[in-house]
C-alpha positions in Angstrom: 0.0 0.0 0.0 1.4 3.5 -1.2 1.6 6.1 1.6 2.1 9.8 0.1 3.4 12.4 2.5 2.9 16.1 2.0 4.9 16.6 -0.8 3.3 14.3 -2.8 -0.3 14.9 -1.9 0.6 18.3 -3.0 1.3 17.4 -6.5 -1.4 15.0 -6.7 -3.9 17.5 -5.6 -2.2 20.2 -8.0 -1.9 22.1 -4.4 1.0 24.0 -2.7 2.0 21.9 0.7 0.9 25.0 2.6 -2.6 24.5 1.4 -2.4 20.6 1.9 -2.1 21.2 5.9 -4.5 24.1 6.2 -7.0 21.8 4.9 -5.5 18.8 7.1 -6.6 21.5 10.2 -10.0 21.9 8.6 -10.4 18.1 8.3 -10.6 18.1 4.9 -8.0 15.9 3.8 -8.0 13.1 5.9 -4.6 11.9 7.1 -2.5 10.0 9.3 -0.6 11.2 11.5 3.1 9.9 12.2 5.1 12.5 14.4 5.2 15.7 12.7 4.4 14.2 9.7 1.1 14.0 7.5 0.4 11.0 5.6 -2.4 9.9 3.5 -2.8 7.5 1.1 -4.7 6.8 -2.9 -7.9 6.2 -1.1 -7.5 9.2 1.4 -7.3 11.5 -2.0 -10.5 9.9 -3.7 -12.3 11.1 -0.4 -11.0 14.2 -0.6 -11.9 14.6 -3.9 -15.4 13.1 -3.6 -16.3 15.3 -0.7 -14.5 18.6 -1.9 -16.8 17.8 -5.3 -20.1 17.5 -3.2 -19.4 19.8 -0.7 -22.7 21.8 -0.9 -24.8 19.2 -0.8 -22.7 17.5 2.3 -22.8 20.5 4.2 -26.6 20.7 3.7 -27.6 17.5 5.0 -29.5 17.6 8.6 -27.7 15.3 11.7 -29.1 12.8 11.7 -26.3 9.3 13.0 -26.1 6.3 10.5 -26.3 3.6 13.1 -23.5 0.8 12.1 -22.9 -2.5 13.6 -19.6 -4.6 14.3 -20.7 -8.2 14.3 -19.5 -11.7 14.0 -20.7 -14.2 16.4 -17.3 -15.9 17.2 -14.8 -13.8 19.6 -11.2 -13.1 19.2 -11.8 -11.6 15.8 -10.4 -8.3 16.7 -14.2 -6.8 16.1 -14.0 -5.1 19.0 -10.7 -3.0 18.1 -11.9 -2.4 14.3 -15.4 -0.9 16.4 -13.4 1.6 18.0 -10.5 2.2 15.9 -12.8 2.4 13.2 -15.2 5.3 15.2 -12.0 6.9 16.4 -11.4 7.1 12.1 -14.8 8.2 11.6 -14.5 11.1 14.1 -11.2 12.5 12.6 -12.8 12.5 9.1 -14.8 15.5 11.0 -17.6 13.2 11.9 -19.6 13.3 15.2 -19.4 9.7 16.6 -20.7 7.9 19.2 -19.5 4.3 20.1 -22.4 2.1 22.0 -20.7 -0.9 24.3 -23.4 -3.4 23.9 -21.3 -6.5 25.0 -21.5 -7.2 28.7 -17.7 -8.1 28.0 -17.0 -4.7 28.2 -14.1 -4.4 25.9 -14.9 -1.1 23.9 -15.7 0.3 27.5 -12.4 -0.7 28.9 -10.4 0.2 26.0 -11.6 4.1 24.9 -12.0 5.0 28.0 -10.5 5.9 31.2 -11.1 4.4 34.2 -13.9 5.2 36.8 -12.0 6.0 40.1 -13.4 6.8 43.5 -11.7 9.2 45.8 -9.2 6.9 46.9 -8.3 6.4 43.4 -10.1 2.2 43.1 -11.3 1.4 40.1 -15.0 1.1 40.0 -17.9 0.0 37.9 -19.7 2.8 36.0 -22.3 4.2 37.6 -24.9 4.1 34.2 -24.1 2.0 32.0 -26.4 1.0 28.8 -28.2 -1.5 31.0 -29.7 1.8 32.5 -31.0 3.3 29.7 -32.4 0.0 27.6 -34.3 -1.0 31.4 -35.7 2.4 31.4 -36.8 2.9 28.0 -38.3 -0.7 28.4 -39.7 0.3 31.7 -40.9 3.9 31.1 -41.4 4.9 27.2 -39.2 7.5 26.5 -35.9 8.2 28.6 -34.9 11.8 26.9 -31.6 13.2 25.2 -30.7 14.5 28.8 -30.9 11.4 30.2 -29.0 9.8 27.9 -26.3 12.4 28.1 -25.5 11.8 31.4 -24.5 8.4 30.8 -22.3 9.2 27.7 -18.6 9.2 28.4 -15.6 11.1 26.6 -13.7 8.7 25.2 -9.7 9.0 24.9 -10.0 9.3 21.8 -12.1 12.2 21.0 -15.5 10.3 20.2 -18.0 9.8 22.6 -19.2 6.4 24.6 -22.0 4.4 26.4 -20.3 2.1 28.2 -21.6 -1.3 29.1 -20.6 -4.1 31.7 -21.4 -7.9 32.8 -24.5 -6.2 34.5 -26.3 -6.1 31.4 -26.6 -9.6 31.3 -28.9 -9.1 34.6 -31.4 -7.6 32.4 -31.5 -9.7 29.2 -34.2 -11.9 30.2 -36.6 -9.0 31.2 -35.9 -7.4 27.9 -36.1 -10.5 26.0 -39.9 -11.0 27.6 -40.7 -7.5 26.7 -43.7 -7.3 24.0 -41.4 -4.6 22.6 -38.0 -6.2 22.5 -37.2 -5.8 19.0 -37.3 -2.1 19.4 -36.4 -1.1 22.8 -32.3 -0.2 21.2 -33.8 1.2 18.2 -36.2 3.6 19.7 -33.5 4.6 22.7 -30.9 5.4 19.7 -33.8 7.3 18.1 -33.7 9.6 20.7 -30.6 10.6 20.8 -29.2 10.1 16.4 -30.0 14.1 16.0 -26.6 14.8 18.0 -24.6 12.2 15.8 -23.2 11.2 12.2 -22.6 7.6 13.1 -23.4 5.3 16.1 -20.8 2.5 16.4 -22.9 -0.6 17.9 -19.9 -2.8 19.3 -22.1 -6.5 19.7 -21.4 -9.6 21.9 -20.0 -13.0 19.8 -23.2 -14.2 19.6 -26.5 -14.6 17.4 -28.2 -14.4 19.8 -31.2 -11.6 20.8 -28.7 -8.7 21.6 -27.1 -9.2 18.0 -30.9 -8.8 16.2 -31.8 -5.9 18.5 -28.5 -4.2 17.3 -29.9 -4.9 13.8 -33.0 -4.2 13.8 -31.5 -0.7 15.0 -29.2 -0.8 12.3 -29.3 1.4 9.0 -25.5 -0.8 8.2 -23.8 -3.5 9.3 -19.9 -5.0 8.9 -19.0 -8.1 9.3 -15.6 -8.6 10.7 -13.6 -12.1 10.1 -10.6 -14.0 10.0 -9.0 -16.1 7.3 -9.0 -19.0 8.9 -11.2 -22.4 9.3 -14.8 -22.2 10.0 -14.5 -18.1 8.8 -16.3 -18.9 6.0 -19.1 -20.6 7.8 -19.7 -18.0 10.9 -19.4 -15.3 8.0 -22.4 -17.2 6.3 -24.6 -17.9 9.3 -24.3 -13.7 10.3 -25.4 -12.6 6.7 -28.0 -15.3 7.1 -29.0 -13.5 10.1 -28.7 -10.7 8.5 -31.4 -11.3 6.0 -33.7 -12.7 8.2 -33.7 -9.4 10.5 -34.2 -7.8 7.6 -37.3 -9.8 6.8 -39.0 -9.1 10.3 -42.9 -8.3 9.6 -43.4 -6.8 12.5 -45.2 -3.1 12.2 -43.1 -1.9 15.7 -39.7 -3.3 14.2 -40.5 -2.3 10.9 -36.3 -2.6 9.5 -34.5 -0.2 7.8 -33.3 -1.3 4.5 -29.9 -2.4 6.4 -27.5 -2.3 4.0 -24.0 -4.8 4.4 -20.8 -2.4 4.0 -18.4 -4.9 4.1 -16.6 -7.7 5.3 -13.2 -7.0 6.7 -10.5 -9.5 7.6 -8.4 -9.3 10.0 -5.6 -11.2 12.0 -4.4 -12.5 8.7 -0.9 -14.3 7.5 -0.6 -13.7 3.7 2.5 -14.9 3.6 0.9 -18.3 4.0 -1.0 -20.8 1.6 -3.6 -21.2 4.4 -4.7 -17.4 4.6 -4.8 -17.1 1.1 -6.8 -20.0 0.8 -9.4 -19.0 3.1 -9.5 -15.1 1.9 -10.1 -16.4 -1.9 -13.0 -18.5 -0.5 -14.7 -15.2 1.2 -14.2 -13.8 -2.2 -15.8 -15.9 -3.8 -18.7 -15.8 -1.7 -18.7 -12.4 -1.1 -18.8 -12.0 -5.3 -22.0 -14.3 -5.3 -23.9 -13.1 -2.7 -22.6 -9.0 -3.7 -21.1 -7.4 -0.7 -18.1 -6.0 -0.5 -14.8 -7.7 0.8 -11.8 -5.2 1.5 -9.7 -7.8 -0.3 -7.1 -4.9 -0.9 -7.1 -3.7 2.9 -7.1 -6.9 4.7 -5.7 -6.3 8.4 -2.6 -8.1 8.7 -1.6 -9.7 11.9 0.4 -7.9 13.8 2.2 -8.1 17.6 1.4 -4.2 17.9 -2.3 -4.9 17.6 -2.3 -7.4 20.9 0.1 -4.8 22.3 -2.6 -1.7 21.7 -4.9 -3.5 23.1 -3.0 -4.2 26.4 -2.2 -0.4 26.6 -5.7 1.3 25.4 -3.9 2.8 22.4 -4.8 2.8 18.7 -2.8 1.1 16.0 -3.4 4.2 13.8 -1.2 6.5 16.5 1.2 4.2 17.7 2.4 2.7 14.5 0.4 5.2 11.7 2.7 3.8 8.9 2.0 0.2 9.5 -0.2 -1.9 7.0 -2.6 -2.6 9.9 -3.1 1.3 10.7 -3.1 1.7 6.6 -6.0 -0.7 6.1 -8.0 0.9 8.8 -7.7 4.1 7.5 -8.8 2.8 3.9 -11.5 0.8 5.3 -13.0 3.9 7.3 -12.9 6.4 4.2 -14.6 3.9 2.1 -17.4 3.8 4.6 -17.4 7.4 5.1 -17.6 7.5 1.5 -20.2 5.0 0.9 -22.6 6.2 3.3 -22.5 9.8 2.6 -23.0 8.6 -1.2 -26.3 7.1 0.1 -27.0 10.5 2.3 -26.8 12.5 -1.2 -28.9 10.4 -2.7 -31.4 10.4 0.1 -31.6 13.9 0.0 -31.6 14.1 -4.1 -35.2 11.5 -3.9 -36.7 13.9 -1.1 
């Protein structure tokens, strides 16, 4: 994968450097950045050029968030980091994001943000959690934008987060009996997708009910993999999911037209037979069933990635010229890009 630096984005933009970072500050050239330098790469200018051509018509659109799910029903597929390091993308694009822990797991929680301390500095359980919020809009109708405000966090990384905990599995079976289960997410997200661009839904490994209530809630969804035995399989049983969510008849659920962005691959060894073997099966399903596969962004696996994780740090600041941090970058734009593509034309049919 190329990587430009300022010099060359400058000549492929036919601009002088000094314009290339003022519009870096403006967020309008998205970039990398690795120490004092500003990198970007081939797909990085395509956005540019894409948003710089429909500016106007960007810069009309109303907030409203684009709610996208990270899903795969089998864990240690590095979902989890893509969620975040993906929202953390999305927000530097100049994107208001918020990330939504639904997996009682509590990883997204524990990696964006910072722990809850008492006075005598010991780590505690948030106080509200999303447990909070789904019990009371199940409970009580509406819970309110305030309400839900006060149980966002700051992440560390400059987008904002509900965090979530093993409590939430304390609830599941009241919400699962609830006449209104399929829509108790959606309609809580409802309330509050006039202060966003996206909401990130980071979902258990499972197919179970808190993966179809993400869904139903979901105007997108990306399946995140690995190229490995069985990916093939748990790929095929979430799109089958997928569609059948997406079927629902039910007049309360009533589900968006959820569109697949992609499936991304991660944690993979090119370098062997066995990868590539695996990766050229997901192509060739993804080629007869017609979603995307970021074939050329595929997440490469990587000691740094374990080693973020450890240290609640992104791959895209600590090592911003790696192929890992590359491919998330790509992967982001083309999301940013593809959805906005669908905003314009959204607005265009109105």
């Amino acid at each position: 994968m190329k990587i430009m630096n300022v010099k060359e984005i400058a000549q492929e933009l036919d601009l002088t450097q000094a314009t290339v970072r003022k519009k870096v500050s403006s967020n309008e050239l998205p970039i990398l950045q690795a120490g004092r330098a500003f990198i970007s790469t081939e797909t990085g200018l395509n956005y540019y050029k894409f948003t710089q051509e429909h500016k106007i018509t960007l810069d009309s659109l109303k907030k409203k968030a684009k709610i996208l799910s990270f899903v795969n029903h089998k864990g240690g597929c590095s979902k989890t980091t893509t969620a975040y390091t993906i929202a953390s993308l999305l927000q530097s694009f100049g994107n208001k994001v918020l990330l939504v822990d639904l997996d009682p797991q509590g990883n997204s929680t524990q990696s964006v943000l910072e722990p809850f301390l008492d006075k005598d500095g010991i780590t505690l359980p948030y106080p509200k959690t999303i447990k909070n919020l789904l019990l009371e809009r199940k409970e009580g109708g509406e819970v309110g934008i305030k309400r839900i405000k006060e149980v966002i966090q700051a992440s560390k990384f400059g987008f904002d987060c509900i965090p979530c905990d093993l409590s939430l599995n304390s609830i599941m079976p009241d919400l699962e009996s609830s006449s209104f289960k399929e829509v108790i997410l959606k309609e809580l997200l409802n309330e509050i997708s006039s202060e966003y661009d996206y909401i990130i839904l980071d979902t258990p490994p499972t197919l179970g009910f808190s993966v179809v209530s993400a869904l139903t809630a979901s105007d997108y969804v990306a399946i995140v993999t690995l190229a490995e035995a069985f990916s093939l399989l748990g790929v095929e049983q979430t799109v089958n999911l997928i569609n059948s969510v997406k079927s629902q008849n039910s007049v309360l659920a009533r589900p968006r037209q959820m569109k697949i962005l992609g499936i991304v691959i991660s944690k993979a060894e090119m370098n062997t037979n066995i990868s590539r073997h695996f990766v050229n099966e997901l192509q060739n399903f993804s080629d007869e069933r017609n979603i995307t596969l970021f074939i050329d962004d595929i997440i490469p696996k990587t000691t740094k990635i374990p080693e973020t994780q450890a240290t609640g740090e992104l791959i895209t600041i600590v090592d911003p010229r790696g192929d890992a941090a590359i491919s998330y970058f790509n992967i982001a734009l083309l999301m940013d890009m593809e959805i906005k593509k669908d905003r314009i034309k959204e607005k265009l049919s109105n």
